[in-house]
N, C-alpha and C positions, 0 to 999 in steps of 0.2 A: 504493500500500500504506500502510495506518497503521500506526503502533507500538502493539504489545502493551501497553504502558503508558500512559498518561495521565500528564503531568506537570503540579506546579502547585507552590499555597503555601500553608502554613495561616496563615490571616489575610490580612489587602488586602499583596498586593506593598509593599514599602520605598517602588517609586516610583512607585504609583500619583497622578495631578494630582488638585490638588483639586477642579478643574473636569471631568467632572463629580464626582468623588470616590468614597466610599463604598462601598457592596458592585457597584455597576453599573459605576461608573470601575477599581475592582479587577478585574471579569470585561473589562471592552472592553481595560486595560492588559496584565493577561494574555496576552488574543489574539494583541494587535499583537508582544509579544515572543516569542510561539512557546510559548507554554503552553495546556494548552487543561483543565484542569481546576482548580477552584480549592475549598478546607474554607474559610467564612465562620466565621471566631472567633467565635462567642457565649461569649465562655468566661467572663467578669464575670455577664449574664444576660439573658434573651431580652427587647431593648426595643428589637421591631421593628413597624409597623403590617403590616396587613391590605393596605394600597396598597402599602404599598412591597415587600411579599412579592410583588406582581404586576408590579413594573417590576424586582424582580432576575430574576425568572422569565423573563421576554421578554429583558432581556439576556443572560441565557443561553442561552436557545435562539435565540437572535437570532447570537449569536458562535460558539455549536457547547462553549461550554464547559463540560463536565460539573460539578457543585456537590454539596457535601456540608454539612455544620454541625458544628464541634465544642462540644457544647453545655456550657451552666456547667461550671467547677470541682468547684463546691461539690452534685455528687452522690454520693448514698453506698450502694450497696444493701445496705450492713449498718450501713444508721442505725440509734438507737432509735425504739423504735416512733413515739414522740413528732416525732421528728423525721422520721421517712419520709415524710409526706405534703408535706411544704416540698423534700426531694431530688426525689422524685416528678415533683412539678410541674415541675419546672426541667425533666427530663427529657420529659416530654407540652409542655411547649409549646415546646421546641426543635424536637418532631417535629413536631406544628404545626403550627408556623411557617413550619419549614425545607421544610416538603413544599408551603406553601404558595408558596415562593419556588422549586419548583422542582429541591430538592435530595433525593436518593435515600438517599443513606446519613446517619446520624445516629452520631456518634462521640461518648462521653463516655468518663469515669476511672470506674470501679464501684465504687471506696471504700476501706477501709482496714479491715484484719483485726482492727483493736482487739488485738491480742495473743493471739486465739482462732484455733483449727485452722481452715487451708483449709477442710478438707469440712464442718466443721460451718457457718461461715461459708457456704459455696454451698448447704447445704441450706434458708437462711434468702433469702438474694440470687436463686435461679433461679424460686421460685414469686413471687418478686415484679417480677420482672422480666417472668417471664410475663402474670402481671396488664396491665403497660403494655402490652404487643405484641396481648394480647387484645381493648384496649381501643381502637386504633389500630386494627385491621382492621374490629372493627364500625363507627368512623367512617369507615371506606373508605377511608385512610391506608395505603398501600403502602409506607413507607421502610422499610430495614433499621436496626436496631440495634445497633452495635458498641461491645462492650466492648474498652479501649484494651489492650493488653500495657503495665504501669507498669515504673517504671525503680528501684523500691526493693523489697525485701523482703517489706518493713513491710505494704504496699499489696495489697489485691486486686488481681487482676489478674496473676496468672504468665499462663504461656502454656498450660498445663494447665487455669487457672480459667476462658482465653476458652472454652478447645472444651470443657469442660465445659458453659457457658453454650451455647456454639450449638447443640452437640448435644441437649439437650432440650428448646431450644423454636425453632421456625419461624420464620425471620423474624432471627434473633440471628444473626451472625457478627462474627469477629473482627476488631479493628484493629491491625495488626500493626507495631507501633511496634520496628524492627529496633536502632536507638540504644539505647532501654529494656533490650531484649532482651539486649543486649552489657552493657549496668552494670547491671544485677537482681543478677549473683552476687556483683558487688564484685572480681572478681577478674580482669579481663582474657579471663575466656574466653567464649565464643558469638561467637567471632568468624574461624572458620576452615569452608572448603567443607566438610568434616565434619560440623560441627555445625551449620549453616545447611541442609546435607541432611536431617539428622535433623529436625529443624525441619517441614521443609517435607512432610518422610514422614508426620510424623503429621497434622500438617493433612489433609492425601491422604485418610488414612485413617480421618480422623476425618469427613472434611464431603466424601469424594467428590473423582474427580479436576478433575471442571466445577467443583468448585469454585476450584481453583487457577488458573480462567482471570479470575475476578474478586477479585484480593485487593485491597483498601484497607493501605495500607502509611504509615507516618509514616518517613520518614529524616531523618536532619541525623548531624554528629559528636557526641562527649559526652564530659563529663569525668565521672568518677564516685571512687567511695569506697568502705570496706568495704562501705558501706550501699545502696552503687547511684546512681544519678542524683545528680550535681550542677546541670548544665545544661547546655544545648544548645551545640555549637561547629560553625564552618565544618567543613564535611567534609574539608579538608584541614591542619586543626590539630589534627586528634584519630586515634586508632589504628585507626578502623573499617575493613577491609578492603573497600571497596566492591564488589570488581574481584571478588572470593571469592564477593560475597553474588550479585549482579546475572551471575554465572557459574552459578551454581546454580540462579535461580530461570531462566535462559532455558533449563538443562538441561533440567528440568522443564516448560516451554511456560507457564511464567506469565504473567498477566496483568492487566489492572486498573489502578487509578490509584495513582502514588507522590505524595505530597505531602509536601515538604520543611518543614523546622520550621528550619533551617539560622538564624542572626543574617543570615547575608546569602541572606535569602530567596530573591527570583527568582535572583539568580547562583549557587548550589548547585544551584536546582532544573533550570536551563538545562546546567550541568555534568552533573549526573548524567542528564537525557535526552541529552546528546556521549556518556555513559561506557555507557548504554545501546545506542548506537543502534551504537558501537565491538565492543561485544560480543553483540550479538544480530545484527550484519550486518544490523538492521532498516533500512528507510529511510520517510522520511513520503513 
């Protein structure tokens, strides 16, 4: 039997060797420690060749480990106009790139409110986003698109903005960054089976219940403020009730890959497939 989950790390494991190093020695070190899915950081900006998108490829299907891309930072789909065509880019050639190496889903941040209304804001961000995923199929480019759930306010990206997004164009779903989720309000709450139900209700019912067999998930601990996100902490130095969230989503038959953002990369993400596999009675 496998697990419902996929577990891994966003970015090369801590202890990946140098030899052979990089995005290949990141998927083979993975393996060897009992992970089997891994998000390749592009998060600076996509400066990968066309060769080397075909040896992370083979290493991954080579090892069995499933691959995503978290692409640049610095995208925004509520750039100015002037500037949408440089976020853009960042975003088309992470897709790419990343489908060229292999990987399925494509995670970025979708940008920042500027101080203007959600919906005004989405009614500017969803026909542009469309644009990219229109422009990806006619290259015969099959990756999903996921807009991140962010961990401030400030930021596009509620959890309301992703299923906005998925739900009006094909090919978009969300990345559901649970840490974010927990410090958005500033205030300590989204962090009880209640509200991880509710959560996961509307997902249901926004994108389908198939859909909740493949969620893409960001976890780690977090320290936050009135304003949300400070940064990322070991999942056992911070308040996230793990045991609440990972009780809820097996309620529910979830499934898909969790990818730890944890400081101590593979050792959270190895804890949290023990804290999975405790509570879903799953076994590999």
């Amino acid at each position: 039997m496998t697990l419902s989950f996929q577990f891994g790390t966003v970015g090369s494991p801590t202890g990946t060797p140098k030899k052979p190093g990089g995005s290949v020695g990141a998927i083979q070190f993975s393996k060897s420690i009992g992970l089997n899915t891994l998000e390749l950081g592009w998060v600076q900006s996509v400066r990968v060749t066309e060769a080397t998108c075909a040896l992370i490829k083979e290493a991954g299907t080579g090892a069995g480990v499933a691959l995503s891309v978290h692409a640049p930072y610095f995208i925004n789909l509520n750039a100015l106009d002037d500037e949408w065509p440089k976020s853009r880019k960042r975003l088309m050639d992470a897709a790419h790139y990343g489908n060229l190496a292999g990987a399925t889903d494509i995670i970025f941040h979708p940008g920042s409110y500027f101080g203007n209304d959600p919906k005004q804001v989405l009614k500017l961000a969803i026909p542009r986003l469309k644009g990219c995923v229109d422009e990806l199929r006619k290259a015969k480019n099959p990756v999903t698109l996921r807009p991140e759930t962010m961990g401030k306010s400030a930021m596009l990206g509620s959890f309301e903005d992703t299923l906005e997004m998925s739900k009006a164009i094909k090919g978009v779903l969300p990345c559901l960054d649970f840490a974010h989720l927990h410090a958005r309000p500033g205030d300590g709450t989204m962090n009880t089976a209640k509200e991880w139900t509710q959560i996961i209700e509307a997902y249901q019912a926004a994108l389908g219940k198939e859909s909740l067999k493949h969620l893409h998930i960001h976890l780690s601990g977090i320290e936050y403020g009135l304003k949300g996100e400070k940064k990322h902490l070991p999942i056992d130095e911070s308040d996230l009730k793990l045991k609440f969230l990972f009780g809820v989503l097996n309620e529910f038959g979830c499934g898909g890959r969790i990818l730890c953002e944890s400081p101590i990369m593979e050792e959270d993400a190895l804890n949290m497939k023990k804290a999975w596999m405790k509570i879903s009675k799953e076994k590999e």
